[in-house]
VOPAGU-2260 file (C-alpha; in pm, 1 decimal, decimal comma):
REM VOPAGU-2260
SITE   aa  ch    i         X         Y         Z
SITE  UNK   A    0    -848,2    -582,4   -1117,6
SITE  UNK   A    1   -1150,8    -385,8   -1109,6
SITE  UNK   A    2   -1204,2     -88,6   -1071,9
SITE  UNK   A    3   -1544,1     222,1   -1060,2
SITE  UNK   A    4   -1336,0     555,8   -1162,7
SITE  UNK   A    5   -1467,4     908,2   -1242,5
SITE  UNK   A    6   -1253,5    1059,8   -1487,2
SITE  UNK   A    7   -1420,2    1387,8   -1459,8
SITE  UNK   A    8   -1348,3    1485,9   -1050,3
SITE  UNK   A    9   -1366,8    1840,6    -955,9
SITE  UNK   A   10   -1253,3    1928,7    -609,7
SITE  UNK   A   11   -1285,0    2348,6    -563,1
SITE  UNK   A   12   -1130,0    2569,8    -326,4
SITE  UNK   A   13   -1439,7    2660,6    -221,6
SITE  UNK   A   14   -1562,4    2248,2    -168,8
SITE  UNK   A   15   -1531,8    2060,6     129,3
SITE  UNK   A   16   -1288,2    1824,4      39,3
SITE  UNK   A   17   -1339,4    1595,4     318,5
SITE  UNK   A   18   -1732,7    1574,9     171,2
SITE  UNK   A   19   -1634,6    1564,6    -178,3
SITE  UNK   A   20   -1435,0    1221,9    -103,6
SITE  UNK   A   21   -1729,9    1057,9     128,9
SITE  UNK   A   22   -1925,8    1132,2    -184,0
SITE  UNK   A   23   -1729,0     934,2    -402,3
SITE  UNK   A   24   -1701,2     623,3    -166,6
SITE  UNK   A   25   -2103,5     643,0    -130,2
SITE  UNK   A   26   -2132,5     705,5    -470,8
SITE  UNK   A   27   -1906,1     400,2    -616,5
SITE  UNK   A   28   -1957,9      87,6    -407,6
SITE  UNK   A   29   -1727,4    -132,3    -387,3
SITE  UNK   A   30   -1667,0    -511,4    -235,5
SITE  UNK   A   31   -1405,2    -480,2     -59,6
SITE  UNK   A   32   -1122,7    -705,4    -269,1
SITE  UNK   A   33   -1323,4    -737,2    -575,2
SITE  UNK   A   34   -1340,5    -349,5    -675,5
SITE  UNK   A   35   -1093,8     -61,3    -623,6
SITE  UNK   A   36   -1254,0     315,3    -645,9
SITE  UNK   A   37   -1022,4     543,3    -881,5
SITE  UNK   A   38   -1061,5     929,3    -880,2
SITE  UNK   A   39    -887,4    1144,3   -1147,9
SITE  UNK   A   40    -886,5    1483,0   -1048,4
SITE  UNK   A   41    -920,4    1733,1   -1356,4
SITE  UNK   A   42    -849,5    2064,2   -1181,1
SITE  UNK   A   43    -873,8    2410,7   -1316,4
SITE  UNK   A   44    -580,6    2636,5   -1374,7
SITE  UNK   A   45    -627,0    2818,1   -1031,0
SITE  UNK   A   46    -657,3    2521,6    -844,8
SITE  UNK   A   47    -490,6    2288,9    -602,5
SITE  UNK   A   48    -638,8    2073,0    -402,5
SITE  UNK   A   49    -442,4    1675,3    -475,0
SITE  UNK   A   50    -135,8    1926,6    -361,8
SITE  UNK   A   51    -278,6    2050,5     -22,1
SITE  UNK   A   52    -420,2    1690,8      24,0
SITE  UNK   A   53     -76,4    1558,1     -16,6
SITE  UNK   A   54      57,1    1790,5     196,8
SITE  UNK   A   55    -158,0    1709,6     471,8
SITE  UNK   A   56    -277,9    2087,3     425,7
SITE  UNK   A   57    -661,8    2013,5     443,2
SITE  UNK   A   58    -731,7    2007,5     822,8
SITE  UNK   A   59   -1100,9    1818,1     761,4
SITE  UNK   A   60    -955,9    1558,6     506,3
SITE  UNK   A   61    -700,7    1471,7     770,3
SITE  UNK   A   62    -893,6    1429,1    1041,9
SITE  UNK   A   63   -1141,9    1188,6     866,5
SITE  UNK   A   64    -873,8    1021,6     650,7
SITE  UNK   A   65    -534,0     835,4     604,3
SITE  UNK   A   66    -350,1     971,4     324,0
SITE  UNK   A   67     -43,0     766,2     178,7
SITE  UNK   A   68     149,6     858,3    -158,6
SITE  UNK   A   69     157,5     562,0    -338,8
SITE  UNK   A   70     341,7     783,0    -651,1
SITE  UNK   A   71     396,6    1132,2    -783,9
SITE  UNK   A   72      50,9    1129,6    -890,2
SITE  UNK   A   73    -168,6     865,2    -682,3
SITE  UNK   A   74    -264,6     898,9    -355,5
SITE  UNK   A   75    -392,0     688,7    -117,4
SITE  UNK   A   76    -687,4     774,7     111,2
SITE  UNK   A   77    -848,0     492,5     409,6
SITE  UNK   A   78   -1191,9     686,1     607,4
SITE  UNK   A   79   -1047,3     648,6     985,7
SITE  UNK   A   80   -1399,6     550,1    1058,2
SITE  UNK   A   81   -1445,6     276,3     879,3
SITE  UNK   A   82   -1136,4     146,0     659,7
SITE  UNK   A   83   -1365,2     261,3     353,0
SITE  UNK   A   84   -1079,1     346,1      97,0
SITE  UNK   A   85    -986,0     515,4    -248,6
SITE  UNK   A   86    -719,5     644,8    -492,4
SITE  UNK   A   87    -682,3     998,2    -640,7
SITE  UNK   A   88    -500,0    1073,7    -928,3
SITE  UNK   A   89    -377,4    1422,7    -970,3
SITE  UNK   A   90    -454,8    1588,7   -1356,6
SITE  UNK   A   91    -564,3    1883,7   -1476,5
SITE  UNK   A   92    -851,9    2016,4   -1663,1
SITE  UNK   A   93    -744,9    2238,1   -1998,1
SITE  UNK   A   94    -925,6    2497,9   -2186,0
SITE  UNK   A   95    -785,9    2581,6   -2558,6
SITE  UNK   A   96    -800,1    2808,4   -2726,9
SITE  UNK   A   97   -1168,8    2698,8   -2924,2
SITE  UNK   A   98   -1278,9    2695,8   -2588,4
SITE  UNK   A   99   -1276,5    2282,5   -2635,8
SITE  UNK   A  100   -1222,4    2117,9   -2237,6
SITE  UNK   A  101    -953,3    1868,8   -2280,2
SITE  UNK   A  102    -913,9    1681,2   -1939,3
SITE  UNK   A  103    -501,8    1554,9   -1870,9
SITE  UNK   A  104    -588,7    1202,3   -1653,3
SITE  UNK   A  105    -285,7    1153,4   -1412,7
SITE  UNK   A  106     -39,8    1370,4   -1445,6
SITE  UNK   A  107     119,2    1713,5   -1204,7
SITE  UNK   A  108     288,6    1892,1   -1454,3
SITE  UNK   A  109      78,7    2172,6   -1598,8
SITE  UNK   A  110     -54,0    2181,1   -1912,2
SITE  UNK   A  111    -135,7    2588,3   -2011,6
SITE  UNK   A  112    -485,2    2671,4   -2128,5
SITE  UNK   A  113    -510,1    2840,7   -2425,0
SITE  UNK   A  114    -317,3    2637,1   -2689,8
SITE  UNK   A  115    -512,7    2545,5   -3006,4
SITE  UNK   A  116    -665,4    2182,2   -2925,6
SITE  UNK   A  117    -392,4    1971,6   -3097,2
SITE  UNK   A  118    -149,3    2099,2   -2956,3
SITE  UNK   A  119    -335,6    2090,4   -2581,9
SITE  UNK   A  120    -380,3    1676,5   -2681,2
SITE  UNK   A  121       8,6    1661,9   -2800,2
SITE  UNK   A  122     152,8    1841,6   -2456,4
SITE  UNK   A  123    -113,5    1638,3   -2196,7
SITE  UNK   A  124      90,8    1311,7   -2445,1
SITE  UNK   A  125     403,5    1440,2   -2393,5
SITE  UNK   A  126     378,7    1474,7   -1996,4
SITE  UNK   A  127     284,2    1085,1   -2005,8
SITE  UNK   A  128    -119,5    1193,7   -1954,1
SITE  UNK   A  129    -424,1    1044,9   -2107,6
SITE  UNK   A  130    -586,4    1345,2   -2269,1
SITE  UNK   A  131    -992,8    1332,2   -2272,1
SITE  UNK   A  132   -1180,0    1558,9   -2531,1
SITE  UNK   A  133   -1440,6    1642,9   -2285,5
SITE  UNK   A  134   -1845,5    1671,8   -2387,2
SITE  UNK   A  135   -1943,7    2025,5   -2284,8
SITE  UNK   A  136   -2280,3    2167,5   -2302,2
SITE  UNK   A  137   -2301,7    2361,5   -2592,1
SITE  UNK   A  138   -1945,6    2262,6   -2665,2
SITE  UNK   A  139   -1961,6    2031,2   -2926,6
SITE  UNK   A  140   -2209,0    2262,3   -3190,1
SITE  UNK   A  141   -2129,9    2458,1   -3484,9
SITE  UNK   A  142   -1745,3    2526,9   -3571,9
SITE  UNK   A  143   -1637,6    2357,7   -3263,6
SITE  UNK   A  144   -1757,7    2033,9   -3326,4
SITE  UNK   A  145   -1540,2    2002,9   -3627,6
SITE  UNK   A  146   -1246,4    2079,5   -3388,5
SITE  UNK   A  147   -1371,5    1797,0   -3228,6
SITE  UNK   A  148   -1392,5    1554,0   -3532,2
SITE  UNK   A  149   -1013,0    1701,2   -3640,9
SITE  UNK   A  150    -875,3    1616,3   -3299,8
SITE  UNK   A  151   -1036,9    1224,2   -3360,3
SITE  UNK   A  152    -895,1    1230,6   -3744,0
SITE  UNK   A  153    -544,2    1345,7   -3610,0
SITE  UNK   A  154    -530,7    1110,3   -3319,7
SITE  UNK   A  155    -636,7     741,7   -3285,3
SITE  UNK   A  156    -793,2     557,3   -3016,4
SITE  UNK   A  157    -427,1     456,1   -2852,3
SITE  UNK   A  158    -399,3     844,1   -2810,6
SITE  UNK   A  159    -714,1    1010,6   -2711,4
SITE  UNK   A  160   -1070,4     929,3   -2503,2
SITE  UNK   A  161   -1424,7    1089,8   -2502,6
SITE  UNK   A  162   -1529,2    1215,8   -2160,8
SITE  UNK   A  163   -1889,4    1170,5   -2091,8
SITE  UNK   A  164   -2040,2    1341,7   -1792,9
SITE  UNK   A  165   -2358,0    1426,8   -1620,2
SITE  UNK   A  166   -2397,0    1757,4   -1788,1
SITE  UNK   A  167   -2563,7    1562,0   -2047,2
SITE  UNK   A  168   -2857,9    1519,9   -1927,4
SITE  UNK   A  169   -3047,6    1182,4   -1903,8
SITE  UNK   A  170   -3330,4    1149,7   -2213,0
SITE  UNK   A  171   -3086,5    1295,6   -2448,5
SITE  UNK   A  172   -2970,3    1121,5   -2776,8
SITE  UNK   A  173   -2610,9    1033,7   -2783,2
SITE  UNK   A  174   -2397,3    1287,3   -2912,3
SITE  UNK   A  175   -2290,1    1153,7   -3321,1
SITE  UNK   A  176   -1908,3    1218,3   -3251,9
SITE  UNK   A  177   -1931,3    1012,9   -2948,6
SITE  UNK   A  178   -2161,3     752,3   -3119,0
SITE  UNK   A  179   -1907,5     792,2   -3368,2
SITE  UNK   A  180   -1626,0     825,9   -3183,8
SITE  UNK   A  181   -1712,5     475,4   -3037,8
SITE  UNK   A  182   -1757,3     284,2   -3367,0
SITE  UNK   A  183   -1396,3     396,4   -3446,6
SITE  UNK   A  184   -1259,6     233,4   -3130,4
SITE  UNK   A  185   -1228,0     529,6   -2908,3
SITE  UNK   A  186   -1289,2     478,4   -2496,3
SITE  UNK   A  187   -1599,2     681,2   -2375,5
SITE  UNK   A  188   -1453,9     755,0   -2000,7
SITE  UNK   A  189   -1780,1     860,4   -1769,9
SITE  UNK   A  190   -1753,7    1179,9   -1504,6
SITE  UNK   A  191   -1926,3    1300,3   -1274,9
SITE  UNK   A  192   -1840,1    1695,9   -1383,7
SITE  UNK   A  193   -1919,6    1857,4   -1031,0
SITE  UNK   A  194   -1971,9    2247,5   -1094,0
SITE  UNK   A  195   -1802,6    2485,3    -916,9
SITE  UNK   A  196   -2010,1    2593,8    -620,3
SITE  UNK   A  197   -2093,6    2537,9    -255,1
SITE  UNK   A  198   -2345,6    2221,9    -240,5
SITE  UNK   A  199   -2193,7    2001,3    -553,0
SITE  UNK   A  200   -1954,0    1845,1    -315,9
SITE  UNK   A  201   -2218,7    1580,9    -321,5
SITE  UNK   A  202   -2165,9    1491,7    -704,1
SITE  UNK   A  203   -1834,0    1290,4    -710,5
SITE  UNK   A  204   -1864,7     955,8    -833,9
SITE  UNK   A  205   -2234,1     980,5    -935,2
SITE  UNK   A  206   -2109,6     894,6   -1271,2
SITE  UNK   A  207   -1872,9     728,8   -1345,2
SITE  UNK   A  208   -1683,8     410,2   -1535,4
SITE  UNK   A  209   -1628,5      67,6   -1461,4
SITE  UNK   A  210   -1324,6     -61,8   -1602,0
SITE  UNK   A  211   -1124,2    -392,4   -1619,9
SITE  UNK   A  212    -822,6    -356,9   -1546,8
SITE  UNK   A  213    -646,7    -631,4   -1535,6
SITE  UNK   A  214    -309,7    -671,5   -1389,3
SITE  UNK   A  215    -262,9    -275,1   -1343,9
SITE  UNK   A  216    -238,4    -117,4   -1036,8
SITE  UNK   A  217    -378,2     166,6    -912,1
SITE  UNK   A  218     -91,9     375,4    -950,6
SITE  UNK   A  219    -102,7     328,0   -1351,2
SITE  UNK   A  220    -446,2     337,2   -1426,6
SITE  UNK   A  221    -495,3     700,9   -1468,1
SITE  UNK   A  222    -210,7     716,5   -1767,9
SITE  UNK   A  223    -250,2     378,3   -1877,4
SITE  UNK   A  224    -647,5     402,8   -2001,3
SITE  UNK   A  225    -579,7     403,9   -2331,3
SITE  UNK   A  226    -452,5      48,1   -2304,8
SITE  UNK   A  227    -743,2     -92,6   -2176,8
SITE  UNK   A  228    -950,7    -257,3   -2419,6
SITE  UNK   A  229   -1266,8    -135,7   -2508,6
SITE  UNK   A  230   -1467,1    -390,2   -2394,8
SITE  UNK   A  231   -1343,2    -385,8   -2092,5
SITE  UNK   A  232   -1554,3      18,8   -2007,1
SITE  UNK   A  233   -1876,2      30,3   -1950,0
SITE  UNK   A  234   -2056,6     323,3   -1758,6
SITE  UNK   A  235   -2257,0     345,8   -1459,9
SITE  UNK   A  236   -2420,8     530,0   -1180,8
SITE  UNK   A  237   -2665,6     857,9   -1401,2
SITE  UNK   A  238   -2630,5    1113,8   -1538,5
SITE  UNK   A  239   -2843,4    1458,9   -1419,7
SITE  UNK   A  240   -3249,1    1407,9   -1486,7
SITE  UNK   A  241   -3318,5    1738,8   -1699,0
SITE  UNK   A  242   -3424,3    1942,3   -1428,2
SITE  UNK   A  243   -3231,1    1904,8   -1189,7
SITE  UNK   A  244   -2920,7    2010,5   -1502,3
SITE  UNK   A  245   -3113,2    2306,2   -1470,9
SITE  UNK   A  246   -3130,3    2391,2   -1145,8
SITE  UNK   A  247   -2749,3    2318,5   -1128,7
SITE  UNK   A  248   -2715,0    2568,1   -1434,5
SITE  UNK   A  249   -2913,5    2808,2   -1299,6
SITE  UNK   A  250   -2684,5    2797,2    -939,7
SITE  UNK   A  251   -2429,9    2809,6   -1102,9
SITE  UNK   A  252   -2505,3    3078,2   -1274,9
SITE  UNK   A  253   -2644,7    3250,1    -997,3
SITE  UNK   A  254   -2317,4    3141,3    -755,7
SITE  UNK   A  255   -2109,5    3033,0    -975,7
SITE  UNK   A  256   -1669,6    3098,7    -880,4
């Protein structure tokens, strides 16, 4: 099967939801029976939103969409309008103690922030997660990069991705951990990163992967990317021109929650 899936999904508090998911089916086309859209959620400690979704909680999302749980983690969700549909996977989105982002693809149980960045990688393993050392701006320089490089010494390709995202901005020179990350076998998983104010709602599936799947369903994607074989990822949609990365730096700043 294939499938276009951001690994990198933010849905805030402060987002409409109901937009955030439109985005994502404009954003990732799919042929209906050839291509299945895939959302990982990666949400921050104080968030919630696959829960209130599942819950039928969000008053917009209902109204515009069908929601069936297809697991514990994946959820099903057809536009009313149109029979447009997509999955989203529940995970989390971990800070460590390094300040390193490690995302936790498919999973509800909580992972705590502020655990050095091996052990962050071991518990998101232990809950049956993929863990993703996210790209950060500024995040991969000086002492933390070696944290970085330790986490890809310590655990092999069969236990740990690179997230790419849209914060690195299009022009720029592939990071050398990824680049090397990449010649050691490791998946680069694409995101689209939105940042957490009023307007990004409109990022969602801007970048993203492309993955071959094969005979696994929707349900087991989200833990089972480590399985797929490299070959099979490739990236698509863009990531941010430069100056538009820094008018979304500079809102954030400005607005930023």
């Amino acid at each position: 099967m294939r499938y276009r899936v951001d690994t990198h999904l933010h849905i805030y508090p402060f987002h409409r939801a109901e937009a955030a998911l439109a985005a994502l089916i404009g954003n990732m086309p799919a042929a209906a029976g050839e291509t299945t859209r895939l959302a990982c959620l990666t949400e921050r400690h104080d968030c919630f939103v696959f829960d209130r979704i599942a819950a039928g909680e969000d008053p917009a999302v209902a109204a515009r969409f069908g929601v069936e749980r297809r697991s514990g983690t994946v959820l099903r969700l057809v536009r009313r309008d149109d029979g447009a549909s997509l999955y989203l996977a529940a995970g989390q989105q971990i800070v460590t103690s390094e300040n390193i982002e490690v995302l936790a693809l498919g999973i509800d149980r909580r992972v705590a922030d502020g655990s050095d960045a091996a052990a962050t990688v071991r518990g998101v393993l232990d809950a049956g997660g993929t863990p993703v050392a996210a790209w950060g701006f500024g995040k991969w320089l000086g002492a933390r990069a070696g944290v970085v490089r330790g986490l890809l010494d310590r655990f092999g390709p069969g236990e740990i991705a690179i997230g790419d995202t849209t914060m690195r901005p299009r022009g720029w020179a592939t990071p050398y951990i990824m680049r090397a990350a990449r010649r050691r076998g490791y998946r680069i998983l694409a995101g689209s990163d939105p940042l957490p104010f009023v307007g990004e709602e409109r990022r969602p599936g801007s970048y993203h992967s492309i993955i071959d799947g094969g005979e696994l369903e929707p349900e087991e994607l989200a833990t089972r990317l480590l399985t797929v074989p490299l070959a099979a990822i490739s990236s698509a949609g863009s990531r941010s021109a430069p100056l538009d990365l820094a008018r979304r730096m500079l809102a954030h700043r400005r607005r930023g929650q």
